[in-house]
N, C-alpha and C positions, 0 to 999 in steps of 0.2 A: 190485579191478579198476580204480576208480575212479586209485587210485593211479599204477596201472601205464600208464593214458591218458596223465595229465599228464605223469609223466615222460620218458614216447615224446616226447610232442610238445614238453617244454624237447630233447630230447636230438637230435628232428629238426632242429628251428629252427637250433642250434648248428650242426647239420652241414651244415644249406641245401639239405636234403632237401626240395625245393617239397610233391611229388606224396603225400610221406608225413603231411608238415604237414598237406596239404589233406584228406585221409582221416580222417585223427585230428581234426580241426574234426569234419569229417561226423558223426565217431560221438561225439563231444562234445554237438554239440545235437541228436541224434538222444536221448539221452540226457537232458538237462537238457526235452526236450520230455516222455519218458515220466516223469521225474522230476513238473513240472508234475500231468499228468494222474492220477497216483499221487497226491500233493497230495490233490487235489479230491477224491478216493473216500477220502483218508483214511489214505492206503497207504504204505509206503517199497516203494523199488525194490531188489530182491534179486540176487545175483551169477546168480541160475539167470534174474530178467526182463532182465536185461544181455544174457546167452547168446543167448536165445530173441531179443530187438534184434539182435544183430550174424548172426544166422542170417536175420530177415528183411529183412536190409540185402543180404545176399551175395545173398537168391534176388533180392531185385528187381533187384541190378546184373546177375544174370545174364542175368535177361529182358531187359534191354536191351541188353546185349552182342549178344545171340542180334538182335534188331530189327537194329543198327548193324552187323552182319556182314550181313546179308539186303540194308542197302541202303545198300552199300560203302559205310561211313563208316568207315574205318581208325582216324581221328585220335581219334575218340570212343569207339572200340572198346578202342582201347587205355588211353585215362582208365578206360574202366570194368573192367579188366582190374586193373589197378595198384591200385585203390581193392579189387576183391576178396582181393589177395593182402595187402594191408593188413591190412582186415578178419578175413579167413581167420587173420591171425599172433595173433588174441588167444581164437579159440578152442582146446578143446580136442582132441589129435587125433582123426577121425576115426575110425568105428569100420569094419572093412572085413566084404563080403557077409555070412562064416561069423561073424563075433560078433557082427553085428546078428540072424542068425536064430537061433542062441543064445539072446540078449535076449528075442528074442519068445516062443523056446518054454518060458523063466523065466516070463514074465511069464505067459504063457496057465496055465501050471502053477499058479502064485501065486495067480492072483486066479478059479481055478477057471472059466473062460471055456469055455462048452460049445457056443456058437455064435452067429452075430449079433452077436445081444442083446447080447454080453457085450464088444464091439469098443472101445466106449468106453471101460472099465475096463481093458481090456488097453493101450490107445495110452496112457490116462490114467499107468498103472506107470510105462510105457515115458518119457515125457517126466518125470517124479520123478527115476528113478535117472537118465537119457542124456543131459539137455536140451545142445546145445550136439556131441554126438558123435555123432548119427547125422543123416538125412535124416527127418524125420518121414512127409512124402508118401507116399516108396517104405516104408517101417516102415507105414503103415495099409496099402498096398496088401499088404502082405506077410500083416501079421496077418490080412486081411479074407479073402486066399489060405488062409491054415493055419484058420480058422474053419470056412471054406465045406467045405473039406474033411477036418475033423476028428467 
């Protein structure tokens, strides 16, 4: 993946894509930051800790999207709009409602999850095989639904 930044961003530069440049910087030292941190514990950084970065780059832009709409800031809105459709282009497709409950009812199957207790071990699957294709948020709230009533 690492690969596939640089490239974007000689391929933006040539074309004088500002908005794309400026996005691919973002996930560049967003990047070279968890890199560091990895470092210090010892770690390298994996295509699946990349995913899970560029997943909690999209929500933060989003929440601030959601702010900059509530108090009319157009111009900002739309920086943060452009930076998610960036970001969004290096993940995996999404996965839609019926294969993420799918997923869940694999994973509750697999890892023998009989209630509660076992939520952990089920979201745990889930981010293994999906990192990067589903919503993990709405995916616990889902799992913690098929638990509660299983």
């Amino acid at each position: 993946m690492r690969e596939r930044f640089t490239a974007d961003l000689k391929e933006a530069m040539k074309a004088g894509d500002r908005k794309r440049v400026d996005a691919i910087r973002l996930i560049t030292a967003a990047l070279k930051d968890r890199d560091i941190a990895a470092r210090g514990e010892g770690k390298s950084v994996s295509d699946e800790d990349i995913l899970a970065l560029l997943q909690k780059m999209i929500k933060s832009r989003q929440e601030s999207l959601e702010i900059y709409e509530k108090n009319n800031r157009p111009e900002l809105a739309a920086q943060e709009k452009g930076e998610i459709e960036v970001i969004a282009s290096y993940l995996p497709k999404q996965m839609d409602e019926a294969a993420v409950a799918a997923a869940i009812k694999t994973a509750i199957s697999e890892t023998g999850a009989a209630s509660m207790k076992d939520m952990g071990k089920v979201v745990g699957a889930l981010k293994a095989k999906y990192t990067g294709q589903m919503d993990f948020a709405k995916a616990s709230a889902a799992v913690k639904a098929a638990l509660s009533g299983a």
